[in-house]
Backbone of each chain as ProteinMPNN parsed JSONL, in Angstrom:
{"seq_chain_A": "XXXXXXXXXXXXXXXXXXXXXXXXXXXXXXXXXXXXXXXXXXXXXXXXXXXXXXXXXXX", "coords_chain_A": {"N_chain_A": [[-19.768, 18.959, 29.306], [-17.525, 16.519, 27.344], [-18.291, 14.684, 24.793], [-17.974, 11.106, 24.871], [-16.243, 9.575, 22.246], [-17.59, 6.314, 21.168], [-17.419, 4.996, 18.468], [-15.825, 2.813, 16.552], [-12.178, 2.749, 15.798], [-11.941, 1.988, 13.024], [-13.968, 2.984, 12.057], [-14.32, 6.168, 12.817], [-11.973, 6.626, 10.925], [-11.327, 8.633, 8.789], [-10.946, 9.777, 4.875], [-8.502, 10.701, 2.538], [-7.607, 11.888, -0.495], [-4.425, 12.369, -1.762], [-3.121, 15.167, -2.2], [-1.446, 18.364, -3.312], [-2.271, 19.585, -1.334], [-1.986, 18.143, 0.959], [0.002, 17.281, 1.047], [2.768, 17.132, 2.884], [1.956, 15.897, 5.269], [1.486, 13.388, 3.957], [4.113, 13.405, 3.449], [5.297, 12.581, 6.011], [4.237, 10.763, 6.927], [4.82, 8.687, 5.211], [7.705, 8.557, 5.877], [7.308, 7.712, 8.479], [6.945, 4.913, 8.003], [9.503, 3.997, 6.32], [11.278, 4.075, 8.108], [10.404, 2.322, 9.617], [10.437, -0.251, 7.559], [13.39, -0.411, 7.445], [14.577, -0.262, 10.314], [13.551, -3.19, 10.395], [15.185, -4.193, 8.574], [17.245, -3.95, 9.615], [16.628, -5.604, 11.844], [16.529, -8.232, 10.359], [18.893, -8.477, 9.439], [20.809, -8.559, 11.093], [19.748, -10.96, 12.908], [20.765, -12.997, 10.961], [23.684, -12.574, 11.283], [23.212, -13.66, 13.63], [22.918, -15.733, 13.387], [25.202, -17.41, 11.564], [27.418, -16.629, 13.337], [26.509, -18.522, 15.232], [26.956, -20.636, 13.739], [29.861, -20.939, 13.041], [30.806, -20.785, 15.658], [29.93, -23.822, 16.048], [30.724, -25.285, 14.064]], "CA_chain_A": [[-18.782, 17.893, 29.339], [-17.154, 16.588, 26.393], [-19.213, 13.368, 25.003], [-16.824, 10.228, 24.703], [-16.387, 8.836, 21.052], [-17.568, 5.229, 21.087], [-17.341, 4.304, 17.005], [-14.547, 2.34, 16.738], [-11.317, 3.436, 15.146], [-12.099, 1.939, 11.693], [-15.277, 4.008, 11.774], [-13.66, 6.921, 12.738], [-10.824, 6.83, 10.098], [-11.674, 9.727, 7.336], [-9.798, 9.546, 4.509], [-8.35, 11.778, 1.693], [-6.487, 12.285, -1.453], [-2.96, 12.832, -1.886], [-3.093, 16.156, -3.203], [-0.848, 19.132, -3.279], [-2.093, 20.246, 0.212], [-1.618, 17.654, 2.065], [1.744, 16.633, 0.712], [3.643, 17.405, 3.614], [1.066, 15.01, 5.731], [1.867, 12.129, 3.308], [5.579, 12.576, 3.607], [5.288, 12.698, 7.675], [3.665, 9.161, 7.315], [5.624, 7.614, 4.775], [8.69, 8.588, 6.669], [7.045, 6.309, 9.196], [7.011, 3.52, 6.688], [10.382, 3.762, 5.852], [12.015, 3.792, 9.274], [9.736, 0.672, 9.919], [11.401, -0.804, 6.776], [15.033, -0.339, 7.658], [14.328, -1.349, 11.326], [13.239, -4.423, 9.896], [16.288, -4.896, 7.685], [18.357, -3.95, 10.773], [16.636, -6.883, 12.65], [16.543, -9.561, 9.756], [20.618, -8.816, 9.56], [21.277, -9.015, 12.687], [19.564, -12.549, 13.037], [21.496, -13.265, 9.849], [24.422, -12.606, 11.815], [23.5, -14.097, 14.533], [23.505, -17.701, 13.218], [26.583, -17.195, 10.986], [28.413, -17.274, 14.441], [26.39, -19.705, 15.688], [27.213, -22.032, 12.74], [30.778, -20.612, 12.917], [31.271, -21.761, 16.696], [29.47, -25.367, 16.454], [31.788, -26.056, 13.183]], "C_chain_A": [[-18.662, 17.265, 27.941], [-17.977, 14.856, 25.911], [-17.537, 12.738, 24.005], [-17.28, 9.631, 23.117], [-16.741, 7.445, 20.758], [-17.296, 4.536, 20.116], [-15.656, 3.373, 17.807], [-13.468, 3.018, 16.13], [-11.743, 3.333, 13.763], [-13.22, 3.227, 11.182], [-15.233, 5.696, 11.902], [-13.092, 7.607, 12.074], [-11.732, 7.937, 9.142], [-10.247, 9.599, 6.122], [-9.807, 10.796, 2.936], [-7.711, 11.67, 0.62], [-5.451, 12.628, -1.431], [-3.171, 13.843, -2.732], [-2.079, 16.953, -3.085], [-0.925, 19.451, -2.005], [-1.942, 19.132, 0.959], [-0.625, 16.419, 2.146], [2.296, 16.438, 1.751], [3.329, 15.847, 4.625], [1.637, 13.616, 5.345], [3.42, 11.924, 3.106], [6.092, 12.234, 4.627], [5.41, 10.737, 7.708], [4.534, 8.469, 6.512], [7.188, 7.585, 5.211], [8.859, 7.376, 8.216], [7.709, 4.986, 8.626], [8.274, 3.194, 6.617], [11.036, 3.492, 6.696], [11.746, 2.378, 9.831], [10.382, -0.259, 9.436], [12.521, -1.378, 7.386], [15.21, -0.873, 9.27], [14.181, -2.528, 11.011], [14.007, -5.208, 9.229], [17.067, -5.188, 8.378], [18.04, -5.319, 10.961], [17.222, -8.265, 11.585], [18.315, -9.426, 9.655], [21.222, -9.359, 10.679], [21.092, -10.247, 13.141], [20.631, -13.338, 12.104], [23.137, -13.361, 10.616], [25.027, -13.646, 12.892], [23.637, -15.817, 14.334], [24.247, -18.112, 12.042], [27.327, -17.385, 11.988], [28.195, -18.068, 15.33], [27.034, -21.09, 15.331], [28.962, -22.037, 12.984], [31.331, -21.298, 14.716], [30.891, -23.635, 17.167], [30.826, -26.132, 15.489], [32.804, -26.77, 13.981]], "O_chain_A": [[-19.662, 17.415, 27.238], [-18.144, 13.998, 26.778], [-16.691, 13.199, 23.238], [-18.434, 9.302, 22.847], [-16.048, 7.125, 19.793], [-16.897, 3.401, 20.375], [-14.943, 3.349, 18.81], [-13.819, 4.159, 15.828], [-11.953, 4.39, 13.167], [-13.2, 4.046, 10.263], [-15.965, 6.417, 11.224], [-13.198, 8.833, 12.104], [-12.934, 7.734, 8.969], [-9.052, 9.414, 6.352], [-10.741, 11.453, 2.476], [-6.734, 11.005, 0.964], [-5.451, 13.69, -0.807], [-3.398, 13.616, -3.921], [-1.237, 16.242, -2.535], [0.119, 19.636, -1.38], [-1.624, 19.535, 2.078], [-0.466, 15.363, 2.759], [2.513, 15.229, 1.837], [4.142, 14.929, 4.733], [2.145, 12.838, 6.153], [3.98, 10.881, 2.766], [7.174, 11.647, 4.612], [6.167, 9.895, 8.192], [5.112, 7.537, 7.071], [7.866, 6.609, 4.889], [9.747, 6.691, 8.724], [8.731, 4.344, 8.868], [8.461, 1.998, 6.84], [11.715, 2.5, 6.43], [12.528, 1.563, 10.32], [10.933, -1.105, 10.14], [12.635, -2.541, 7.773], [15.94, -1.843, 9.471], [15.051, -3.168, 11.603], [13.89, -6.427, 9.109], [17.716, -6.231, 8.292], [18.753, -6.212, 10.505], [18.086, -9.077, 11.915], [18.942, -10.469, 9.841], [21.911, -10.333, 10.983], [22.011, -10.8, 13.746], [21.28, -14.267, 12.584], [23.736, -14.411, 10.385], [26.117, -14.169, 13.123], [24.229, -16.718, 14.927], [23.927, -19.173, 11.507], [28.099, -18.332, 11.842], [29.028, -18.468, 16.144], [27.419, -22.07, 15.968], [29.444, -23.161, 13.12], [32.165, -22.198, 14.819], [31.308, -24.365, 18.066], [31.595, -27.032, 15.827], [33.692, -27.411, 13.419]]}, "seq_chain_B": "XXXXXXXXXXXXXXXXXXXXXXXXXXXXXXXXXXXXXXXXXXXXXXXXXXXXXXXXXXXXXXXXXXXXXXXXXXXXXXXXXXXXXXXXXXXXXXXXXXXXXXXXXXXXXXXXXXXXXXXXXXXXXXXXXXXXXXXXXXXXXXXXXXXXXX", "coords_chain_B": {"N_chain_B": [[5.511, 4.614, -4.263], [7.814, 2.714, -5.509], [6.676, 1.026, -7.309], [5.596, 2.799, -9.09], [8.112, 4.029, -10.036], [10.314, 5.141, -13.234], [12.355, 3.604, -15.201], [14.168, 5.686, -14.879], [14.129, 6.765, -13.244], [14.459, 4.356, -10.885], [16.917, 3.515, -10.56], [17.699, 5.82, -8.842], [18.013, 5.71, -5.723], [18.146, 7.035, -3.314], [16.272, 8.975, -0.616], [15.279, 11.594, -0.975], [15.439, 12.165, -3.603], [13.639, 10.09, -4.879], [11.063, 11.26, -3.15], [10.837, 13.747, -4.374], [10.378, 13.001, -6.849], [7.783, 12.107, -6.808], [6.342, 14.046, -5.437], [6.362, 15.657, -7.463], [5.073, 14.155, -9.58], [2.149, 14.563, -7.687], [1.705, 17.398, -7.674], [1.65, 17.642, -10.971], [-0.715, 16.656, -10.552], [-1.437, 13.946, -10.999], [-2.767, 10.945, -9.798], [-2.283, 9.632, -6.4], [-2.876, 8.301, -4.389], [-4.965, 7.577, -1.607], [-5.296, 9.062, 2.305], [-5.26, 8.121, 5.407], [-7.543, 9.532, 8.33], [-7.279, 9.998, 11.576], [-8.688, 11.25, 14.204], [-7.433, 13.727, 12.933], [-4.799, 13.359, 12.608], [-2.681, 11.797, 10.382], [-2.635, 8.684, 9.661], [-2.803, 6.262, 8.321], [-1.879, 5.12, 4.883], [-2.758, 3.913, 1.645], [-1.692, 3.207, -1.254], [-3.873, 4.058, -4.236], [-4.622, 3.648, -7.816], [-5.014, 4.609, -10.952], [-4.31, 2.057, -13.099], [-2.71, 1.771, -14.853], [-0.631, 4.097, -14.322], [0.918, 3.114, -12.801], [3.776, 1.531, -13.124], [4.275, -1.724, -14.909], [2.568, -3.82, -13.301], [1.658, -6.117, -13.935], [1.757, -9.158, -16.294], [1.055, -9.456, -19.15], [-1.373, -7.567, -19.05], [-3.895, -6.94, -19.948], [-5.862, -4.477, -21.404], [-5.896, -1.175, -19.941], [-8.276, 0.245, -19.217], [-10.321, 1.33, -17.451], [-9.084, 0.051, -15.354], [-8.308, 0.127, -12.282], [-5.767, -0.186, -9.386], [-4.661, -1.68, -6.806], [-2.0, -0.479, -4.296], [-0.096, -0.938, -2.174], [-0.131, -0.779, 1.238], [-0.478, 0.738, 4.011], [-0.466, 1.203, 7.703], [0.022, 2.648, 10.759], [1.855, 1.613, 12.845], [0.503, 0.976, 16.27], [-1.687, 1.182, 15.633], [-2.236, -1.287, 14.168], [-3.809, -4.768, 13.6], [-6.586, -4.378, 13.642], [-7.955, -4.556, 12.325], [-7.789, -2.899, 10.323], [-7.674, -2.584, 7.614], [-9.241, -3.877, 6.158], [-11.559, -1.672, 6.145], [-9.246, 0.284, 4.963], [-9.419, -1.167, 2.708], [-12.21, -0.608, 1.93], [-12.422, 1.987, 1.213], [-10.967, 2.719, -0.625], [-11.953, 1.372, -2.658], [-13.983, 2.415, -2.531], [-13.424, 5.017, -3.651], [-11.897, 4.846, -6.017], [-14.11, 3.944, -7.946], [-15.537, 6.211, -7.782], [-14.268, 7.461, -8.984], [-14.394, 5.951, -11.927], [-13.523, 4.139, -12.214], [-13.763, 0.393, -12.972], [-12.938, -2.139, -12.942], [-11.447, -3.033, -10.021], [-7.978, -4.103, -9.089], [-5.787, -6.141, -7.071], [-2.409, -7.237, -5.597], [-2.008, -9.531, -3.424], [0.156, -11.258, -1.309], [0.701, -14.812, 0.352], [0.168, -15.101, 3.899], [2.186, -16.136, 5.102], [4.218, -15.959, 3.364], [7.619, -14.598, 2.293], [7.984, -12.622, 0.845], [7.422, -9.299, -0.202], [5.34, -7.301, 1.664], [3.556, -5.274, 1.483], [1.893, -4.806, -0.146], [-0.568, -6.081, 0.92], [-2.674, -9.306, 2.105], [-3.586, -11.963, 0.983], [-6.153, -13.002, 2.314], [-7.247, -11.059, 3.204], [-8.382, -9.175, 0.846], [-9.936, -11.472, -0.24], [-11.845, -11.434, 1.824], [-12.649, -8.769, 1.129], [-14.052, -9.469, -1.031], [-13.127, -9.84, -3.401], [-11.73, -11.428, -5.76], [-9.839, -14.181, -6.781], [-7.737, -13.823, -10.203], [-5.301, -14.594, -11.293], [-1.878, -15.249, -11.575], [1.221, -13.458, -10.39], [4.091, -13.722, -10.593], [5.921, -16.286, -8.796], [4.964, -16.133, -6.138], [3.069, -13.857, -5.9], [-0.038, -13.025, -6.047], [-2.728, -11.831, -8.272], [-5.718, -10.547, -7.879], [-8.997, -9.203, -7.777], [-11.618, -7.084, -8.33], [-14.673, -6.749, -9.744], [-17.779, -4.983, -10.726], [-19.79, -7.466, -11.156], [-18.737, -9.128, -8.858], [-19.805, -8.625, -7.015]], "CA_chain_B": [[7.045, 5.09, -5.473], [8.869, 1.497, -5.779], [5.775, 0.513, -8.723], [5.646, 3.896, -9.975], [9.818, 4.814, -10.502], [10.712, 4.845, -14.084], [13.829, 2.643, -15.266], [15.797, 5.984, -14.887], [14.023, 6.855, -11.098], [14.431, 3.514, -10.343], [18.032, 3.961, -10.255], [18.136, 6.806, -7.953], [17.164, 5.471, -4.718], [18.105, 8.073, -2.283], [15.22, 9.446, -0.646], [14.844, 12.841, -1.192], [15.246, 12.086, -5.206], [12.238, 9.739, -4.663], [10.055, 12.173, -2.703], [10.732, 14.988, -5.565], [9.757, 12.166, -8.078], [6.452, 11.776, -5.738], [5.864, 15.252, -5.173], [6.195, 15.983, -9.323], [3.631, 13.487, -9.665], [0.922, 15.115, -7.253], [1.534, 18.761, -8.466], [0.872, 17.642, -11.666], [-2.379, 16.123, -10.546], [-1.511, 12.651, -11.158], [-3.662, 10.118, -8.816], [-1.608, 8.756, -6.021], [-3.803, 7.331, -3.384], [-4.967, 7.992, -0.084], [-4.178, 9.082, 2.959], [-5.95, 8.066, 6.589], [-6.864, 10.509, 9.527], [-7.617, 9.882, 13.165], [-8.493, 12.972, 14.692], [-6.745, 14.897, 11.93], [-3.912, 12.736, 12.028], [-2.298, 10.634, 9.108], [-2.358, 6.898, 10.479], [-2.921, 5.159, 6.952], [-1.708, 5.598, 3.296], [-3.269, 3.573, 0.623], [-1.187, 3.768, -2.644], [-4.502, 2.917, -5.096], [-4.706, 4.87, -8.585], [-5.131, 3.97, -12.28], [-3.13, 0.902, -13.339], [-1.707, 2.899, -16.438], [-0.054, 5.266, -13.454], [2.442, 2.648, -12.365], [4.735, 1.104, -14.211], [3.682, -2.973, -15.51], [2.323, -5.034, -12.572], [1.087, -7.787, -14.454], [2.297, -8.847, -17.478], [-0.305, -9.723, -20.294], [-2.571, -7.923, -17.71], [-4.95, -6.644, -20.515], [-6.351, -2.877, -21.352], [-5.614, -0.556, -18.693], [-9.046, 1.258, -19.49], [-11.029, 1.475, -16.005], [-8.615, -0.538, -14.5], [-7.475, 0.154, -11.01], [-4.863, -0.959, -8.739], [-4.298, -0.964, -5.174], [-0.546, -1.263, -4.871], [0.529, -0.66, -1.129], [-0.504, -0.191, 2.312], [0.528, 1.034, 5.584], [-0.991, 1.358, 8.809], [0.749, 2.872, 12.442], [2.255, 0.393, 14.131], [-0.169, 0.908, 17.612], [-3.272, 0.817, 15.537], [-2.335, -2.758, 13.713], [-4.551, -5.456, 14.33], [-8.013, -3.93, 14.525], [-9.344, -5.009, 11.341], [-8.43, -1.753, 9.817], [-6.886, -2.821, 6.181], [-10.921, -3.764, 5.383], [-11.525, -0.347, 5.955], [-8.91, 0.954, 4.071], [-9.904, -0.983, 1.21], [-13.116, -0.225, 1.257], [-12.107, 3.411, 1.398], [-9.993, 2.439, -2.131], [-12.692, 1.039, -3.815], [-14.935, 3.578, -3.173], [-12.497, 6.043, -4.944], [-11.472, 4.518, -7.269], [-15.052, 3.836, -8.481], [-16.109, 7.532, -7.803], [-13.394, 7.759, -10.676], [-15.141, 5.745, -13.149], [-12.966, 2.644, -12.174], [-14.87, -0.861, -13.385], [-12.253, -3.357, -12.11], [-10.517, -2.638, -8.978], [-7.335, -4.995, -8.971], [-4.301, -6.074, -5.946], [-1.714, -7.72, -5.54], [-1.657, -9.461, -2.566], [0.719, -12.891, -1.06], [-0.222, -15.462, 1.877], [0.472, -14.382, 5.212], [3.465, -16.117, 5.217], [5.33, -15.505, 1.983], [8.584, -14.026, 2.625], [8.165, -11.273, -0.245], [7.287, -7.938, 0.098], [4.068, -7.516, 2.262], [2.992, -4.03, 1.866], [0.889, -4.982, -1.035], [-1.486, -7.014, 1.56], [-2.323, -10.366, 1.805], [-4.757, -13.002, 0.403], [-7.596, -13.333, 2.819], [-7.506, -9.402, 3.014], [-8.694, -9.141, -0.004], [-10.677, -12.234, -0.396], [-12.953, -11.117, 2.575], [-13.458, -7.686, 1.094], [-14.944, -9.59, -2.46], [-12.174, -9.848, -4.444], [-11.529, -13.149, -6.811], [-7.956, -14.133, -7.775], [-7.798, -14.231, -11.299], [-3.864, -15.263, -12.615], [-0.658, -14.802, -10.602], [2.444, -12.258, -10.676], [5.63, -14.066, -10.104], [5.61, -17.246, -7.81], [4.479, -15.866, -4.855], [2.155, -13.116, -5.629], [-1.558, -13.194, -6.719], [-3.679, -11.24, -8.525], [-7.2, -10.188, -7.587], [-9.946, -7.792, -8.943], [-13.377, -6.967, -7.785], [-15.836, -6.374, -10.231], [-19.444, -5.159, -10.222], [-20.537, -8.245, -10.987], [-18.442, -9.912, -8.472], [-20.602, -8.245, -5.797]], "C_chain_B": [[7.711, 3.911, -6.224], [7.774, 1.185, -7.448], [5.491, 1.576, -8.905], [7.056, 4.462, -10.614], [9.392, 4.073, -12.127], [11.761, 4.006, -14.25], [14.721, 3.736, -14.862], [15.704, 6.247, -13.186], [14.366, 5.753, -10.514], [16.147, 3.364, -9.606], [18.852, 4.497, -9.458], [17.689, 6.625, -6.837], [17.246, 6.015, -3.408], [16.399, 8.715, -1.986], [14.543, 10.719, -0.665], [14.384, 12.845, -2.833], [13.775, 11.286, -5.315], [11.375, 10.469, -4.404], [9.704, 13.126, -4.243], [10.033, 14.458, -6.454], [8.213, 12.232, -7.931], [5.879, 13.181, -5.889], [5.618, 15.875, -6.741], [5.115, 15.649, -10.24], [2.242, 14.313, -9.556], [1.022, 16.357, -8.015], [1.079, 18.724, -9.626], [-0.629, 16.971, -11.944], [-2.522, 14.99, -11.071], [-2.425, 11.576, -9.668], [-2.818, 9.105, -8.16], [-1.911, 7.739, -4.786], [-4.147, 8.186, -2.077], [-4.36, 8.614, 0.976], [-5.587, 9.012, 4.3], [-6.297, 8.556, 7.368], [-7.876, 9.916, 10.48], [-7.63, 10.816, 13.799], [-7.543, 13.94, 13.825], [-5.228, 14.406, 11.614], [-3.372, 11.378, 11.043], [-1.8, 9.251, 9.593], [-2.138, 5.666, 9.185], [-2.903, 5.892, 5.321], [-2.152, 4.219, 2.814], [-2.82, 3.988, -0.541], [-3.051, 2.889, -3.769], [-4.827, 4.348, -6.057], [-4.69, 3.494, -9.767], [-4.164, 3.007, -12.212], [-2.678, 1.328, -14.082], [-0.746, 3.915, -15.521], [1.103, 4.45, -13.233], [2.92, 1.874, -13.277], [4.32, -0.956, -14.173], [3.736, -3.669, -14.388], [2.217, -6.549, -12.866], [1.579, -7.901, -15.58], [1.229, -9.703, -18.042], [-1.489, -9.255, -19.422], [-3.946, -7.023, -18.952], [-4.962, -5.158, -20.69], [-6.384, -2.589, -20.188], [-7.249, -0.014, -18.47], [-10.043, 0.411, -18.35], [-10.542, 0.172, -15.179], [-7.595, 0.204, -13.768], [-6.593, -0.5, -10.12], [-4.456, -0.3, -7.539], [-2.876, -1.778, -4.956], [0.194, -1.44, -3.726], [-0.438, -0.37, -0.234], [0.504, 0.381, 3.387], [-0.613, 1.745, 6.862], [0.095, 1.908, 9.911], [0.626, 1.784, 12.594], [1.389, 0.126, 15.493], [-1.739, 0.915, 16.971], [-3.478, -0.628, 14.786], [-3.431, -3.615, 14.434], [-5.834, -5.549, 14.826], [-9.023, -3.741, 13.564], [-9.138, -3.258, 10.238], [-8.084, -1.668, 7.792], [-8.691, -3.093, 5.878], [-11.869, -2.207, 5.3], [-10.846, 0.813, 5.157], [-9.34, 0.759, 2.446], [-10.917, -0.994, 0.292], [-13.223, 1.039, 0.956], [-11.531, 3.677, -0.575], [-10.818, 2.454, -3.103], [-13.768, 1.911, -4.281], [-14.513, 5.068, -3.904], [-12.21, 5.972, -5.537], [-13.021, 4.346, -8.145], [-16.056, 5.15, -8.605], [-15.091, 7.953, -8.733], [-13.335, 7.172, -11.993], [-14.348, 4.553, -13.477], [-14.179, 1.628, -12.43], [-14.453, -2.12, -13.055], [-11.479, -2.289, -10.874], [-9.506, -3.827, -8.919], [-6.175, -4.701, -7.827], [-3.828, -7.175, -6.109], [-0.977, -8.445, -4.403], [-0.44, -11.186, -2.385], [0.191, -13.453, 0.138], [0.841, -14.916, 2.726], [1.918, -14.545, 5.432], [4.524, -16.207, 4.742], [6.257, -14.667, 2.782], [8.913, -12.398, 1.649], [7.423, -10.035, 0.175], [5.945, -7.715, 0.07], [3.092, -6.822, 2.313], [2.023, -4.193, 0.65], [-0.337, -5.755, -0.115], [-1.588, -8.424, 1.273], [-3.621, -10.893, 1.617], [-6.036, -12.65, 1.129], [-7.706, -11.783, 2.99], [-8.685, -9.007, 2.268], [-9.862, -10.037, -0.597], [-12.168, -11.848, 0.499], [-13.643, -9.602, 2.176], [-14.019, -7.883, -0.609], [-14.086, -9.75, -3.456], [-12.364, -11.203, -5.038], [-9.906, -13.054, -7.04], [-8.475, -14.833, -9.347], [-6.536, -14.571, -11.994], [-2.766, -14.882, -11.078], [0.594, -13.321, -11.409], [3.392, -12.69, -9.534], [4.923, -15.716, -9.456], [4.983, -17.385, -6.423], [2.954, -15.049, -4.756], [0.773, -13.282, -6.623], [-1.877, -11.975, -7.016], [-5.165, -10.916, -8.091], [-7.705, -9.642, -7.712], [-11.367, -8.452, -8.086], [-13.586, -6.185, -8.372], [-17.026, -6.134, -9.908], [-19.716, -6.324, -9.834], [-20.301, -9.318, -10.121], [-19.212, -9.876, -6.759], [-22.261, -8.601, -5.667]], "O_chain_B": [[8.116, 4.044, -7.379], [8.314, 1.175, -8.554], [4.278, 1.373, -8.942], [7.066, 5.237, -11.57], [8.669, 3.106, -12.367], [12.171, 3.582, -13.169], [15.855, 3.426, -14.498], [16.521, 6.099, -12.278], [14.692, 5.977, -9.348], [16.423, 3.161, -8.424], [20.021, 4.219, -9.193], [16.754, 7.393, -6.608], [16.566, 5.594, -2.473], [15.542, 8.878, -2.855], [13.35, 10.854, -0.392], [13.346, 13.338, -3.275], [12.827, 11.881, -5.826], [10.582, 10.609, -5.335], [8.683, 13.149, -4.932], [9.114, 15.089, -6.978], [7.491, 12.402, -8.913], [4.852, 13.307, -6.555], [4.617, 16.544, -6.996], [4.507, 16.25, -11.126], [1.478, 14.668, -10.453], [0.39, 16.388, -9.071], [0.156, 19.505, -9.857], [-1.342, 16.821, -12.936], [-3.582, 14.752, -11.65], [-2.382, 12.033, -8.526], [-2.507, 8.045, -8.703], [-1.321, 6.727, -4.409], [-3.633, 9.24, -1.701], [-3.149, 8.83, 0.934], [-6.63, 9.658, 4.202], [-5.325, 8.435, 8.115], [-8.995, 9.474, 10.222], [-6.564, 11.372, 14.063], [-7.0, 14.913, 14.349], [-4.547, 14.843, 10.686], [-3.742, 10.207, 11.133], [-0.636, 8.934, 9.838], [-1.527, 4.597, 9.18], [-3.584, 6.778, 4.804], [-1.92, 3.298, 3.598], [-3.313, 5.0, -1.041], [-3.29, 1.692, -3.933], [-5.109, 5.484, -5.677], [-4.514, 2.277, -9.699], [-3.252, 3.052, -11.387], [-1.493, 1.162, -13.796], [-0.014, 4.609, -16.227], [2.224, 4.924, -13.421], [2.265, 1.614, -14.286], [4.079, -1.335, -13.027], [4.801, -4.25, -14.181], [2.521, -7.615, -12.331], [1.939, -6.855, -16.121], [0.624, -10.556, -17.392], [-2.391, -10.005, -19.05], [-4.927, -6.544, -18.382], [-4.063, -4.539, -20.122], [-6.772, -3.367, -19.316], [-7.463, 0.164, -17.271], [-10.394, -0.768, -18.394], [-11.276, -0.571, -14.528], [-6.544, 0.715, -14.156], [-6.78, -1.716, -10.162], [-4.105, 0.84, -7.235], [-2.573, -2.945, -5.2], [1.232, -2.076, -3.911], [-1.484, 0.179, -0.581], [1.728, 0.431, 3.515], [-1.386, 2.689, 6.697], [1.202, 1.392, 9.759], [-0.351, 1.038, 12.536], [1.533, -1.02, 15.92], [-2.757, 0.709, 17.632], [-4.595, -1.142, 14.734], [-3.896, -3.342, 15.541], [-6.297, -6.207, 15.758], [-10.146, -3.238, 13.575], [-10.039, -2.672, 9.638], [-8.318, -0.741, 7.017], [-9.253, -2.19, 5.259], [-12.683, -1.881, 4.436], [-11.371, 1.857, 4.771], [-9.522, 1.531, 1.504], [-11.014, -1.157, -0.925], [-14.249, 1.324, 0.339], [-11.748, 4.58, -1.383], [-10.752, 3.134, -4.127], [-14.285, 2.175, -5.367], [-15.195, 5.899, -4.503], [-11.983, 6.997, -6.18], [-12.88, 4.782, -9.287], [-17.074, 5.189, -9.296], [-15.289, 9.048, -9.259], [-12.631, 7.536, -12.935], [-14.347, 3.991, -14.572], [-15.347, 1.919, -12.173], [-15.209, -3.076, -12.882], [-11.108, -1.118, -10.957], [-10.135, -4.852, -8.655], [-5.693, -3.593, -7.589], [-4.444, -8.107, -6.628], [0.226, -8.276, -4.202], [-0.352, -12.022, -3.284], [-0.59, -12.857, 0.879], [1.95, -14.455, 2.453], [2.72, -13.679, 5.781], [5.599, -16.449, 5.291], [5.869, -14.079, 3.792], [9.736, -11.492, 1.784], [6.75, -10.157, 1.199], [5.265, -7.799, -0.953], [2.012, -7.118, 2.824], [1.177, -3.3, 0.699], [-1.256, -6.028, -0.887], [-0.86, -8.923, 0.415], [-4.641, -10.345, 2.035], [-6.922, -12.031, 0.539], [-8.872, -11.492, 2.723], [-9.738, -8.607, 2.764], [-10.689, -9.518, -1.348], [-13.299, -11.935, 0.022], [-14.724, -9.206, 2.613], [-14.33, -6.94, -1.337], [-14.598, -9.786, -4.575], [-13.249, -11.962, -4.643], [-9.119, -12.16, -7.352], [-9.187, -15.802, -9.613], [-6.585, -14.832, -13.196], [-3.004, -14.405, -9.969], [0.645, -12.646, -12.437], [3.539, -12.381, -8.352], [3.78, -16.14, -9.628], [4.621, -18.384, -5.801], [2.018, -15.312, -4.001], [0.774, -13.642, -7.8], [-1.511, -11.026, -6.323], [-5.595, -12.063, -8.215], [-6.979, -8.69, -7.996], [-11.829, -9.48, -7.59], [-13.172, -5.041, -8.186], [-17.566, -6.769, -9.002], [-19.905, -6.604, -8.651], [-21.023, -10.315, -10.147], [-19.193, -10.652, -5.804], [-22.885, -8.277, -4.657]]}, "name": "protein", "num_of_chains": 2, "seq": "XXXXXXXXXXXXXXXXXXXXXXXXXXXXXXXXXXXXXXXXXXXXXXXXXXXXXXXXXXXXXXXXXXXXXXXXXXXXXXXXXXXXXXXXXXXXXXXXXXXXXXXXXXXXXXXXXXXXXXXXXXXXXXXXXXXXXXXXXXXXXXXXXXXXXXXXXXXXXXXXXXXXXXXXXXXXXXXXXXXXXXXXXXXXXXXXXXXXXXXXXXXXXXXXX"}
């Protein structure tokens, strides 16, 4: 039976160099990153928006 | 990439032209930081490499010579929150100092600065030994951990 991992995640984590091989790896994740970003710009516009026609119907 | 583009990369902000810029870098065996795994997968990047690698963080920030700089993070979104940025940057420091680093320096702001966050933030940094020593800009701090600050 397979024994359960208890460490925690931090303890877990391994970590590596950005090298040539595992380029691909590091553009997977920062593709993450970036979508996170731009989600994030989405939202802050969109609030931005949203009390522009707030202000725009109290006037 | 954003504190590594040149004035003319900086320009080009499509993201494939970035990547290539990125990828031109590593091939030639330039030092671009980290990268995290969880069971074999990539959960955390750590941009931390010479301070002479990116383009002027600090200004009057002194000789570059065994000075490091941790310039970015990023964590998954579902593992936030679990304490793991002290892990990454003890992960930083110990690479950068297995590279003959003598300051380790960041750039972090308080929690609730409105400026750009991916550099980390104050008590981050403060709890893993750091000192602030000067600022960069109005918002953002400096900080460095030395030997002797340990």
């Amino acid at each position: 039976m397979a024994m359960t991992d208890r460490r925690s995640v931090a303890d877990r984590m391994v970590f590596r160099e950005v090298t040539h091989d595992n380029w691909r790896e590091f553009v997977s994740s920062r593709d993450s990153l970036n979508a996170g970003v731009v989600l994030r710009l989405v939202g802050a516009w969109s609030g931005v928006q949203r009390l522009l026609k707030r202000n725009r119907q109290t006037a | 990439m954003v504190w590594r583009a040149t004035p003319v990369e900086a320009k080009q902000t499509d993201g494939l032209t970035r990547k290539a810029a990125m990828k031109a870098r590593i091939t030639a065996g330039t030092t671009v930081g980290l990268l995290g795994y969880l069971n074999k997968e990539p959960v955390a990047w750590c941009s931390v490499a010479p301070r002479s690698t990116y383009r002027r963080l600090v200004e009057h920030g002194g000789d570059d010579e065994g000075v490091w700089s941790i310039a970015c993070f990023f964590v998954v979104r579902r593992l936030r929150g679990q304490g793991l940025s002290q892990r990454i940057i003890a992960a930083a420091v110990e690479f950068a100092r297995s590279r003959g680093a003598s300051i380790v320096e960041a750039y972090p702001v308080d929690p609730s600065s409105p400026s750009y966050r991916f550099m980390g933030f104050v008590p981050m940094f403060e709890a893993a030994g750091f000192r602030e020593v000067g600022r960069a800009g109005s918002r953002r701090y400096v900080f460095q951990l030395t030997s002797e600050h340990e």
